[in-house]
C-alpha positions in Angstrom: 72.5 168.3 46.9 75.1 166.3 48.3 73.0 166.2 51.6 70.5 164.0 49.5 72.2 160.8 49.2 73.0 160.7 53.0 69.8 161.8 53.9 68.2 158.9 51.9 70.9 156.3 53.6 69.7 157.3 56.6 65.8 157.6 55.6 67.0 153.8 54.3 68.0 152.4 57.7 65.8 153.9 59.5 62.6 152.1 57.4 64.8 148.6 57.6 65.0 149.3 61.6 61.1 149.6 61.6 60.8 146.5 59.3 62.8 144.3 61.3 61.1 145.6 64.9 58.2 143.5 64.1 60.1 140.8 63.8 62.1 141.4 67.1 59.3 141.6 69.0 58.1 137.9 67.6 61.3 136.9 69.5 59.8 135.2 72.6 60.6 137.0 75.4 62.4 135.5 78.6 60.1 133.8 80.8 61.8 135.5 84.1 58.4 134.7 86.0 58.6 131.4 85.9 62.4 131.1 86.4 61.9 132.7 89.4 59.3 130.3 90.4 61.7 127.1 89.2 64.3 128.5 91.5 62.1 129.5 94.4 60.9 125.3 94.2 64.5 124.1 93.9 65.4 126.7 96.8 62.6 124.9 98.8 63.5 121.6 98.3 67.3 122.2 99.1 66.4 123.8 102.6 64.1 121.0 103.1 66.8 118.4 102.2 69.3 120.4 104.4 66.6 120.2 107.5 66.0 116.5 107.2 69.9 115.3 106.5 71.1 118.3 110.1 70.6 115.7 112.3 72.5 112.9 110.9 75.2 115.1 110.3 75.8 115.9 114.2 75.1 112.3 115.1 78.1 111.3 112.8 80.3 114.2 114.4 79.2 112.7 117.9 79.6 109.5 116.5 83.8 110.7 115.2 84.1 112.3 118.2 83.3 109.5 120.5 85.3 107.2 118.6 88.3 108.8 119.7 87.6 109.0 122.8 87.2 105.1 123.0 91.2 104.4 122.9 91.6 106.8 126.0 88.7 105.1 127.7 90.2 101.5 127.1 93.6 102.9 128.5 92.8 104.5 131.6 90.2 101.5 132.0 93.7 99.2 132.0 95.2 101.6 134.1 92.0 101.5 136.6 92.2 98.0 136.8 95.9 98.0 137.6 95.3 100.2 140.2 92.8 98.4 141.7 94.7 94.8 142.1 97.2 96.3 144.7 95.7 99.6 145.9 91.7 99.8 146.2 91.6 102.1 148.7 93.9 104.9 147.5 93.2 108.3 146.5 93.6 107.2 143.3 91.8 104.1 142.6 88.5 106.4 144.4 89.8 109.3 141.8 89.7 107.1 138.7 86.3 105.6 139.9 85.0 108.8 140.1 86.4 109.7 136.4 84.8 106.1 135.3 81.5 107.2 136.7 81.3 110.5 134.3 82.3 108.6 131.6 79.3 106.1 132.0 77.1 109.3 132.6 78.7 111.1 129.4 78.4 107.1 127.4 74.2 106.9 128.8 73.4 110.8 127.8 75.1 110.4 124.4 73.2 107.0 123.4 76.7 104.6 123.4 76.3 101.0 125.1 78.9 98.6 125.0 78.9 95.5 123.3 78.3 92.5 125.4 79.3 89.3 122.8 81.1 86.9 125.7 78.8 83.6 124.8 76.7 84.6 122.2 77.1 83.4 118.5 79.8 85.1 116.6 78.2 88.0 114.6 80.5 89.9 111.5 78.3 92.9 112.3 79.2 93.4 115.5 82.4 91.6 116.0 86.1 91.6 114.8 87.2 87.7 115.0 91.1 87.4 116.1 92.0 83.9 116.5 89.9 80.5 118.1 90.4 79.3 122.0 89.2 76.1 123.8 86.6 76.8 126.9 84.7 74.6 128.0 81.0 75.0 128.3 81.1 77.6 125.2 79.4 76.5 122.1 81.4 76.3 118.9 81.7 79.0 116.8 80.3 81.5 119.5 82.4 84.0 121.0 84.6 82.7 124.4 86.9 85.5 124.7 86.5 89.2 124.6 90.0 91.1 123.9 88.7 94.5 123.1 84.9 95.8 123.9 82.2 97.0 121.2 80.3 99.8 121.0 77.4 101.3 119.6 76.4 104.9 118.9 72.2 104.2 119.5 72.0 101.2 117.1 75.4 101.7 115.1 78.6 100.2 115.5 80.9 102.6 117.0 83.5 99.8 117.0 83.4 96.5 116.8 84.3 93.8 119.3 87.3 92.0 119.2 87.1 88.7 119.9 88.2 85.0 120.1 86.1 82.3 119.0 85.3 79.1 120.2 86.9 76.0 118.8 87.1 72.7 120.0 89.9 70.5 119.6 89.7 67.4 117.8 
């Protein structure tokens, strides 16, 4: 007899598991189908993102990398022209042509052209003011002096010109 009552606890939970079954299976159910088709959409879109936004990520990496080469250009460019004004015809004024010449090659293949602002009307944009001059037959307010050259990466500025502007004196 002493079986009984624990038998008839157990016979208890057992009808309260079945009772409540019913109601667990009214529990809606995890949608994992269309989860998976949220994420597959949002995977899609990501990799499309990805695809269009690859090339303007190399184009500013070419676009870092040949900004620092433009220091090194401007000083061996100085040193070139050094050369040039009292030995032309050395081994090394043909040697630094010949280093000038890749680097116009390297400038053309990579989509850099230089700035060319002597005489044309001062532009923020595109040039760096640094001070006014008087020349004459320069307008005022365009740009009659060019201290450092411009470049651009296709239609970017790689780095600006810097430049002296035209004043005249009163």
């Amino acid at each position: 007899m002493s079986k009984e009552p624990k038998d008839e606890a157990r016979a208890e939970a057992v009808a309260e598991a079945v009772a409540e079954a019913p109601e667990a299976a009214k529990a809606p159910e995890p949608d994992y189908f269309n989860q998976l088709l949220r994420l597959k959409a949002e995977f899609e879109n990501y990799r499309k993102r990805v695809d269009r936004e690859k090339p303007e990520w190399f184009k500013s990496g070419r676009g870092e990398v040949l900004g620092k080469l433009l220091p090194l250009f401007d000083l061996l460019k100085h040193a070139h022209q050094e050369v040039l004004t009292g030995h032309a015809d050395t081994p090394l004024a043909k040697g630094m042509d010949a280093i000038f010449r890749e680097f116009d090659k390297l400038f053309k293949e990579e989509g850099v052209t230089r700035v060319e602002p002597l005489g044309k009307e001062f532009d923020p944009n595109y040039h760096e003011a640094f001070g006014f001059v008087d020349r004459p037959g320069v307008e005022e307010g365009a740009v009659a002096d060019v201290l450092q050259a411009g470049y651009l990466l296709d239609e970017k500025v790689l780095r600006t010109a810097k430049v002296r502007l035209q004043k005249k004196s009163s």
